[in-house]
C-alpha positions as CSV (number, residue, x, y, z in Angstrom):
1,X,100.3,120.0,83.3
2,X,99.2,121.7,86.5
3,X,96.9,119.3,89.1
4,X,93.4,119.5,89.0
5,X,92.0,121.1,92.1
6,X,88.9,120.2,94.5
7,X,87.7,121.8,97.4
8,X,86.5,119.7,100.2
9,X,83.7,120.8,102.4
10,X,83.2,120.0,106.3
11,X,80.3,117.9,107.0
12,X,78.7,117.7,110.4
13,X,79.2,119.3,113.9
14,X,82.5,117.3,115.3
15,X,85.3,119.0,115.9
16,X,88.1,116.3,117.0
17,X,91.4,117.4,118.9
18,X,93.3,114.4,116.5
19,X,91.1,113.1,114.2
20,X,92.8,110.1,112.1
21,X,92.7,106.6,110.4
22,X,89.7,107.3,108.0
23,X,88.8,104.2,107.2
24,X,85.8,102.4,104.8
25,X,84.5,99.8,105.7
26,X,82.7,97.6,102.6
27,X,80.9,95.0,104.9
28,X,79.2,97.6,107.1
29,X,78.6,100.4,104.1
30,X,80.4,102.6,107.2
31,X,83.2,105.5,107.1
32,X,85.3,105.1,110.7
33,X,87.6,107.3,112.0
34,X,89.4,107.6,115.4
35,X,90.1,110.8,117.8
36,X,93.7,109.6,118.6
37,X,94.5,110.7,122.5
38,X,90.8,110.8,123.4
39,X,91.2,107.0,122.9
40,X,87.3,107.8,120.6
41,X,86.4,105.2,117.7
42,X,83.6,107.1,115.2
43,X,81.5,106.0,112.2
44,X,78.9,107.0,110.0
45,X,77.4,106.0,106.9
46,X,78.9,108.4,104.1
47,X,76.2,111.0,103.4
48,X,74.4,110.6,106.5
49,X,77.0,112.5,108.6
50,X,74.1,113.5,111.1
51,X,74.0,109.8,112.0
52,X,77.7,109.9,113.4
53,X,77.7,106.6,116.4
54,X,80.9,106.1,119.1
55,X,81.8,102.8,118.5
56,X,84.5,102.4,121.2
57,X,86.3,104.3,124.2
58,X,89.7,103.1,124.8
59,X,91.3,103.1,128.1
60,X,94.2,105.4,125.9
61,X,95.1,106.5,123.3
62,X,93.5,104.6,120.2
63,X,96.2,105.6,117.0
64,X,94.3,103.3,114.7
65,X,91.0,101.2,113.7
66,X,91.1,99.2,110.9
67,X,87.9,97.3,109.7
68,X,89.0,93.2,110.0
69,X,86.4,92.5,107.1
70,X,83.7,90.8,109.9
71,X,82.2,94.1,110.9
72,X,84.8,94.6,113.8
73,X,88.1,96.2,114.0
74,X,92.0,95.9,114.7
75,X,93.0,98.5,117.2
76,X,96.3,100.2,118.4
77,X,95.7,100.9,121.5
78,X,99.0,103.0,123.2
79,X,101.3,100.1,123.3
80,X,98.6,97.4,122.6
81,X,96.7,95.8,119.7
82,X,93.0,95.0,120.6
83,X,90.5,93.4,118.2
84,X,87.0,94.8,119.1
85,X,84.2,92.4,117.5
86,X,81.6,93.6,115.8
87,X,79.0,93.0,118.8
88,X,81.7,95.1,120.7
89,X,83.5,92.7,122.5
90,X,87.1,93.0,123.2
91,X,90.3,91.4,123.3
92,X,93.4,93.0,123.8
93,X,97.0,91.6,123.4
94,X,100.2,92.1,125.7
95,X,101.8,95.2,125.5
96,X,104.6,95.8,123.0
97,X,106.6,98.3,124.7
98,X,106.0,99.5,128.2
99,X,103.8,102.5,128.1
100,X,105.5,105.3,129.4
101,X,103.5,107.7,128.2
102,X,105.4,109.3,125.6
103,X,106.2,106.2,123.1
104,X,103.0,104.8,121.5
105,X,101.8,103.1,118.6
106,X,100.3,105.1,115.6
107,X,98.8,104.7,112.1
108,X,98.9,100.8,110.5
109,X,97.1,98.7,108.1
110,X,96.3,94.9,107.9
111,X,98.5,92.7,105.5
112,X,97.2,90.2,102.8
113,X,97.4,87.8,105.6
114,X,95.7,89.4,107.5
115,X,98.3,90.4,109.8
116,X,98.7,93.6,112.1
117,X,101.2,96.0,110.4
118,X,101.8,99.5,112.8
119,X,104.1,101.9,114.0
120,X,105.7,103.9,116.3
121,X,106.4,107.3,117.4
122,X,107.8,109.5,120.5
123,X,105.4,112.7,121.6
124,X,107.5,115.2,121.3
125,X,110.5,114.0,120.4
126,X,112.6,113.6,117.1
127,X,114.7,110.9,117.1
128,X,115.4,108.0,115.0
129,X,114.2,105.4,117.1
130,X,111.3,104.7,115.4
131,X,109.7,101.4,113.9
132,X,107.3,99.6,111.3
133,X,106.3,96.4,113.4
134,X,104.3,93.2,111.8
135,X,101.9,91.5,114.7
136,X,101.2,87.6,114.2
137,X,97.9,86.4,115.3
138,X,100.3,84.9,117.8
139,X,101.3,87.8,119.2
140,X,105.2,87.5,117.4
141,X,106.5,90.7,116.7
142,X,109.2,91.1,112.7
143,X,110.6,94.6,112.9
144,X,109.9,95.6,109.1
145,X,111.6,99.0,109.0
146,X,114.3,101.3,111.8
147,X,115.6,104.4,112.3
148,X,112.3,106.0,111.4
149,X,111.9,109.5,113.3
150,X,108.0,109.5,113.0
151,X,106.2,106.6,111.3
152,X,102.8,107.4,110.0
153,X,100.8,106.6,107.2
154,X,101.1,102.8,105.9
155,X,99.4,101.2,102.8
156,X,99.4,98.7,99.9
157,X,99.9,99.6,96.7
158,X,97.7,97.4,94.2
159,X,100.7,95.7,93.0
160,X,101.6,94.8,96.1
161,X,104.4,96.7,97.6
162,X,104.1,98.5,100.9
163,X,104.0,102.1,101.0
164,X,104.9,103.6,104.2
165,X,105.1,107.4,105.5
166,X,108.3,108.9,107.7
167,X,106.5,112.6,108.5
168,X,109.4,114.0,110.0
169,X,112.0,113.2,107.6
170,X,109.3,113.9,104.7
171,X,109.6,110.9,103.0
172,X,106.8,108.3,101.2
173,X,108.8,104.8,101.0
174,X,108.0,101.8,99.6
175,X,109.3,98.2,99.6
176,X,108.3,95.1,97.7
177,X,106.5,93.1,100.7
178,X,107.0,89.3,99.1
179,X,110.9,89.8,99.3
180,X,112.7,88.8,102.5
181,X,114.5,91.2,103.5
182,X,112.9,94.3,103.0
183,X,114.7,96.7,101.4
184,X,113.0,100.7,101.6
185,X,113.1,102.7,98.7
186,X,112.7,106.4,98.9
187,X,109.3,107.2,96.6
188,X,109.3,111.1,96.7
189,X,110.1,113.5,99.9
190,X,107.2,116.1,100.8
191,X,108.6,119.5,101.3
192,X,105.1,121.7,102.0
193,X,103.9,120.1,104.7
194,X,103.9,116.9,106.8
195,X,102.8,113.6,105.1
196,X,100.8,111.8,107.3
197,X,98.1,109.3,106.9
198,X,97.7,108.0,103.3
199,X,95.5,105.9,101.0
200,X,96.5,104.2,97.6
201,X,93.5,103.9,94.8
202,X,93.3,101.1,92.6
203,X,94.9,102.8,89.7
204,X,98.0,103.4,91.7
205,X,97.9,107.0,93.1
206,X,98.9,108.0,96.6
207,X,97.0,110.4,98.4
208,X,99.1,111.6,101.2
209,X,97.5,114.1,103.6
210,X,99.6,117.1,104.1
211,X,99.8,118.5,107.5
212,X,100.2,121.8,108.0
213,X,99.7,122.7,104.1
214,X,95.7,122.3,104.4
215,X,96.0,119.9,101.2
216,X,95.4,115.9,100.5
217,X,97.6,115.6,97.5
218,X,97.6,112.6,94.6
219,X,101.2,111.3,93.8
220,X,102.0,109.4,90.7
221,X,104.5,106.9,91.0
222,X,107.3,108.9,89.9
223,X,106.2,111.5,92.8
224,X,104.3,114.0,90.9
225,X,101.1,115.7,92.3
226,X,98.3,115.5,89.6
227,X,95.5,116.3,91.7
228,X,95.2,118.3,95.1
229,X,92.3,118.6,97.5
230,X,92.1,121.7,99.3
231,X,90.6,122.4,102.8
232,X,89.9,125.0,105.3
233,X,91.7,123.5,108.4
234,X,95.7,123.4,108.5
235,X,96.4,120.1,109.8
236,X,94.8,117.6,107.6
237,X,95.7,113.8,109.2
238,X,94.1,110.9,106.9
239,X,92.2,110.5,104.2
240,X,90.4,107.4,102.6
241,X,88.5,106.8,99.3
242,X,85.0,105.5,99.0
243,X,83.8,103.7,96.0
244,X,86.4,105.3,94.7
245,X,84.2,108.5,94.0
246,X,84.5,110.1,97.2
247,X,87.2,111.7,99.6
248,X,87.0,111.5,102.9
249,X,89.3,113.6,105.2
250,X,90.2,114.0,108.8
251,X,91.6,117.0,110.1
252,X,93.1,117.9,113.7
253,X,92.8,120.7,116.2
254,X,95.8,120.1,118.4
255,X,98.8,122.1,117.0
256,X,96.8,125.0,116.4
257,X,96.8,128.5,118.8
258,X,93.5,130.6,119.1
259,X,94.3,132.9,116.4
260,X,94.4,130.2,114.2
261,X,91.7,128.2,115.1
262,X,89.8,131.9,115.0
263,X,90.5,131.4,110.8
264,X,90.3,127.8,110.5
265,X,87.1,126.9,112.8
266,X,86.1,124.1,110.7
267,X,89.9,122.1,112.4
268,X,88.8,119.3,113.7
269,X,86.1,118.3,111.7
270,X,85.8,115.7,108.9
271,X,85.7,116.7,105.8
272,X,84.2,115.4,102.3
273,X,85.6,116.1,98.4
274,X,83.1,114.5,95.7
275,X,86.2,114.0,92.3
């Protein structure tokens, strides 16, 4: 059976250089999402997308905001995580890594503890060097995955095991997260496109945003697309579901010469699919 098709639309003005980590937040009724090397944290209420506020300005790059359940957020900040309070109050741990201006943090997502799970990447470079970290509110740092050339997109699936993306070696792996020690399983390889961010619904699907392929596509477990999401901007980044009805998708700018942002001028903006 071929997979049903939606077409997202762009909703407001923005136009981010890196948009990424959508995010919904349940406490605050909010959709956030970050503008990665502009260090920007955005959100809006979904529907109101003329109401968009700048929550924070980091002093660098800011890969990732995830809502901590109160209202605020976990950050990665470069080689940092911060936790910004919902009255906007900081606090920002020691650095993981020195920050040398190529090796950062990127996209994460907070364990059932609790717990800061995030990794790594190299601008410009493909090399596996690359790690899946776990933070302890003490500031300990596990290693949960190596030799990872680009490590994006991280999530739980409802029955608990850990999905996490590799975008330049095109994978989507998984590992069961209560067994000690972890052992990766290749779920399916991406080969139109990037996988980047991702977001797993309660029934189990994986919707991995493909970069370069201007599509957010629904995996099955055994791999298999049975929906796809189509949008008018190349370089789609993250998406996240709200209430389970709604789609929402960031999309980037950076990568993308004049010609191309001449037939894509909607790059850079978030965009919305109703399913």
């Amino acid at each position: 059976m071929s997979p049903v098709r939606v077409r997202a639309r762009a909703v407001g003005t923005q136009r981010l250089e890196l948009g990424e980590s959508a995010r919904w937040d349940a406490v605050t009724r909010r959709v956030s999402w970050v503008d990665v090397e502009k260090g920007r944290l955005y959100a809006a209420p979904p529907g109101a997308w003329d109401e968009i506020a700048q929550l924070h300005q980091a002093p660098t790059s800011l890969s990732c905001a995830l809502p901590d359940g109160s209202g605020g957020f976990v950050l990665a900040e470069g080689t940092r995580v911060a936790r910004l309070a919902a009255e906007g109050t900081i606090e920002r741990g020691a650095e993981l890594f020195p920050d040398d201006g190529v090796r950062r943090l990127n996209d994460g997502c907070l364990d059932p503890d609790g717990r800061v799970i995030v990794g790594t990447l190299s601008r410009g470079r493909d090399e596996p060097h690359e790690q899946l970290l776990r933070i302890e509110p003490d500031g300990r740092t596990t290693v949960l995955r190596e030799g990872v050339r680009l490590s994006n997109g991280v999530a739980f699936h409802p029955d608990g095991r850990l999905h996490h993306v590799d975008s330049l070696a095109r994978t989507v792996s998984w590992c069961d997260y209560r067994r000690d020690p972890l052992r990766w399983i290749t779920a399916f390889r991406v080969d139109d496109g990037l996988p980047d961010g991702l977001w797993i619904d309660s029934a189990g699907g994986v919707w991995v945003a493909a970069w370069g392929a201007g599509e957010v596509r629904r995996h099955r477990d055994d791999g298999r697309v049975d929906r796809i999401v189509e949008l008018d901007a190349p370089h789609v980044t993250s998406c996240v579901l709200v209430d389970e009805r709604t789609l929402v998708i960031t999309t980037a700018r950076e990568g993308l010469d004049a010609g191309q942002l001449a037939r894509h001028p909607a790059s850079g903006s978030v965009f919305v699919a109703e399913l």
